[in-house]
N, C-alpha and C positions, 0 to 999 in steps of 0.2 A: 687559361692559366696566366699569370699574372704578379709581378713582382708591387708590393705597396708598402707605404712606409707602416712602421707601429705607432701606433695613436698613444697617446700617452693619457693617463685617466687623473679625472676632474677628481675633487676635494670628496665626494662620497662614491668614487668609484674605484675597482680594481682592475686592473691588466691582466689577462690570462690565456696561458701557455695551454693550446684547446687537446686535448686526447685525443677523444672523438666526440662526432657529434651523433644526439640522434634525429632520424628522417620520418617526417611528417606531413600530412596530407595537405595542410598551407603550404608549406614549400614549392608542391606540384603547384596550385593553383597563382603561387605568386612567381613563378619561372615562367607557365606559359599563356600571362596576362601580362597587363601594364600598373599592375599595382605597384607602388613602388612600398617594398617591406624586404625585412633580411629572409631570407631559407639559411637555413642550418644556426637557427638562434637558439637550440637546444643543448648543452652541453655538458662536457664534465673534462676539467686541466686544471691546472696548479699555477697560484696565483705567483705573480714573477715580481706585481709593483703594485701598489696602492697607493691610493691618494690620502691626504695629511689627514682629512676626518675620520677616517675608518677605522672603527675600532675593536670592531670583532674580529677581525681577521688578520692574518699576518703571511708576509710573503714565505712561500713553500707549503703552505693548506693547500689539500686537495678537494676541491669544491665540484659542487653542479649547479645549474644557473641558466636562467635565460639572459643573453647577449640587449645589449643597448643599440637598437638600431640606429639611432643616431651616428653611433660611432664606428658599425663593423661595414658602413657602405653595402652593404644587400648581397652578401656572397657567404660563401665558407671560404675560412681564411687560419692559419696555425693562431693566430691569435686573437681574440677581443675583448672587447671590454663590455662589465658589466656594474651594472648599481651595487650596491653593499646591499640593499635591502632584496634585491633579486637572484638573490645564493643562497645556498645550504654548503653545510661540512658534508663531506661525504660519510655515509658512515659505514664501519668497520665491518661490516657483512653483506658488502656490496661491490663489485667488480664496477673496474670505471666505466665499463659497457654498460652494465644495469643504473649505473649514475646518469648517464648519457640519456638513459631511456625516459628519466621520470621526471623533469623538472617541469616539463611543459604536459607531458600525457597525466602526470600526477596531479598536477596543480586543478586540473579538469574532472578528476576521479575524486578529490578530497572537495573538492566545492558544490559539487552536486549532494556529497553526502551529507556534508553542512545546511545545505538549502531546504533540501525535503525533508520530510519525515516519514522514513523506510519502515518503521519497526514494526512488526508484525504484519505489515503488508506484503501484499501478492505481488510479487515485482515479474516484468517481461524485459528481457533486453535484446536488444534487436543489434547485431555486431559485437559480441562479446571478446570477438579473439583476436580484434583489434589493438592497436596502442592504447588507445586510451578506455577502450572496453576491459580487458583482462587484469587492468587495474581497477576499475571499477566494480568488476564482479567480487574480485580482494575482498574487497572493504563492507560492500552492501553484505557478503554472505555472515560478516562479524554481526550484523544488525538482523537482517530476514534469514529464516533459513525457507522461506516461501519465493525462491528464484526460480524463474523461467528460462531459457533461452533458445530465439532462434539461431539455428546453427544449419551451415553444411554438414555433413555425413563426417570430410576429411579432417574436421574443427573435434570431432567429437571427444577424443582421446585426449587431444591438448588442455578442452576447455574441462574434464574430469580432473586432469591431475591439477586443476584450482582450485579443488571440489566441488565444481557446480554438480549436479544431479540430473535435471527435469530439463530435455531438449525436445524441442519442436522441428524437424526438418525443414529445409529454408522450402523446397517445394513439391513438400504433401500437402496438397490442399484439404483431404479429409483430415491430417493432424487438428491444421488449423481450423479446421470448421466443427471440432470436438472439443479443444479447450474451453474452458472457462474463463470469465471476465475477473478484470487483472486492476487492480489500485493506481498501478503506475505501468505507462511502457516508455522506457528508453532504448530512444532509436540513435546511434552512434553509426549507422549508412546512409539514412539520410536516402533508403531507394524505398518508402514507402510512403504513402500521399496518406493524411491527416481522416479520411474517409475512410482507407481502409483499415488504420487502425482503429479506430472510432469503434470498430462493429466489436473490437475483443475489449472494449474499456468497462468498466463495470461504472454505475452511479456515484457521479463527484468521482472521477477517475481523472488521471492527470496525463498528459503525453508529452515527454521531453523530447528534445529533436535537433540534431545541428544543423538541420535541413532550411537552408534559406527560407525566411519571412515570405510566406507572398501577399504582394504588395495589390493585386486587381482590387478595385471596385467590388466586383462580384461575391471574390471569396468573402468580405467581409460581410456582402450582404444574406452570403448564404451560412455563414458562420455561427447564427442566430438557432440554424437549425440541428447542430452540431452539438451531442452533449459532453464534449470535454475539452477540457480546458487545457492548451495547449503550449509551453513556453520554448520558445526558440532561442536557446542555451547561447550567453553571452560569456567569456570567461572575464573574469577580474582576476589582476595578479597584484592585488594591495599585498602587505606583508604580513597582513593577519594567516593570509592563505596558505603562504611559507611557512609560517610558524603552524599551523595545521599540518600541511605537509610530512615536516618535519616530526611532529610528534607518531604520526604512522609510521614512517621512517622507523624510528629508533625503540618504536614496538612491535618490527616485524610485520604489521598488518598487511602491509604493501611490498610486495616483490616483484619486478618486472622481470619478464621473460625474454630475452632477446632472441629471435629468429633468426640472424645470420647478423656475422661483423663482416663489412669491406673493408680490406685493407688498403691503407694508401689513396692521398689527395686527388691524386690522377685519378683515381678510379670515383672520382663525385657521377659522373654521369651514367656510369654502369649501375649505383647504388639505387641512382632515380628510375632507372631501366625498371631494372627488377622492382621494383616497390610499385610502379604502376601497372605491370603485371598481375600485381591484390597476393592472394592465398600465404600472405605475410599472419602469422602467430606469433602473436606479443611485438616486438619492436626489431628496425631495422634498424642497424648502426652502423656510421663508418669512422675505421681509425684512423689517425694522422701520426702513426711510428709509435704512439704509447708502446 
């Protein structure tokens, strides 16, 4: 803990008064590495100041928004700043906990749905009752009602009331060696190797993954023998993406689920606790006194 001055926001930025934020799986990985990026760039608070361009917005809007690392110095902090073009309004049938949850897991769920082409295909997803998975399932189920998911047993209940249907047990090996081949599998764990999903892809089948690139000689040369085609999910946060967002937003499509709020700043490292823990449904948040 740490006392710092407030940054005061450039000509197309806003200052803001943070809620809470919510907690994701970059955060772990940039806390216990040397990357240098913010954790807790997720948010949803009430803009305090703006800069003289900005002109959607006005101070006392309750927003959500990913943070300008530039400017929050790589922590959670009561306040930061963010771009104009990196916010939404909050909208009116949403808890600032559920605002918290979607700016960053959301922006991930509406871009993949943008990318492919789900419609009448046979979708798998592999992590569904994730952050960024249970928003995903939202959205695809509007498009396919031909969804898969693998699931633990304890997921089952949760990942129903989003009305998924068709689960596969994370390990019944006869489930899995019974289904049928699948148009698309998105893997959002990132614990299964590109071979093994290979064997459930059907002809010109596609496999998403946030599962690190690998990079060997080998793989590539063995890649050749592999029939599907594989892309290793980059996000873009241009503001087309927001303006997408946004429009599921304000059609209900998309409703996050939050798993537990922490209350209170002091408690940042209990939040990270528990969230590396896993058996997290829907999204982790912590509040800062909202």
């Amino acid at each position: 803990m740490a006392e710092i001055e407030v940054d005061t926001p450039a000509a197309n930025e806003v200052l803001v008064k943070v809620y809470v934020y919510g907690i994701n799986n970059f955060d772990l990985l940039w806390i216990s590495t040397s990357i240098e990026f913010p954790f807790g760039f997720e948010f949803c608070g009430e803009i305090v100041e703006i800069g003289k361009l900005v002109n959607q917005y006005k101070v006392g809007d309750i927003v959500i928004g990913l943070s300008n690392s530039t400017k929050q110095e790589r922590r959670i902090s009561e306040f930061c700043i963010a771009k104009e073009q990196y916010i939404l309004h909050l909208s009116n049938n949403l808890s600032l906990q559920q605002g918290a949850a979607l700016s960053y897991s959301g922006l991930i769920a509406t871009q993949l749905i943008e990318k492919y082409n789900f419609k009448e295909k046979k979708v798998l997803i592999i992590g569904a009752s994730g952050g960024i998975g249970h928003l995903f399932a939202q959205l695809i189920l509007d498009i396919s009602k031909d969804v898969f998911v693998v699931s633990k047993a304890r997921n089952i209940d949760f990942l129903s009331s989003i009305g998924l249907k068709n689960f596969i047990e994370t390990d019944d090996n006869d489930q899995w060696n019974t289904i049928e081949k699948f148009d698309y599998i998105i893997d959002f764990s990132g614990k299964y190797t590109n071979q093994k999903l290979n064997e459930y892809l059907g002809t010109n089948g596609y496999i998403i993954t946030t599962k690190a690139s690998e990079k060997s000689i080998l793989s590539y040369l063995f890649s050749v023998f592999y029939k599907q085609n594989t892309d290793h999910f980059k996000l873009d946060i241009s503001k087309k993406y927001f303006d997408l967002l946004s429009e599921k937003i304000n059609q209900n499509l998309i409703i996050p689920k939050v798993h537990q709020s922490i209350n209170g700043i002091e408690n940042v490292q209990s939040a990270y606790h528990l969230f590396k823990e896993r058996g997290i449904q829907g999204k982790l948040v912590l509040n800062l006194g909202c």
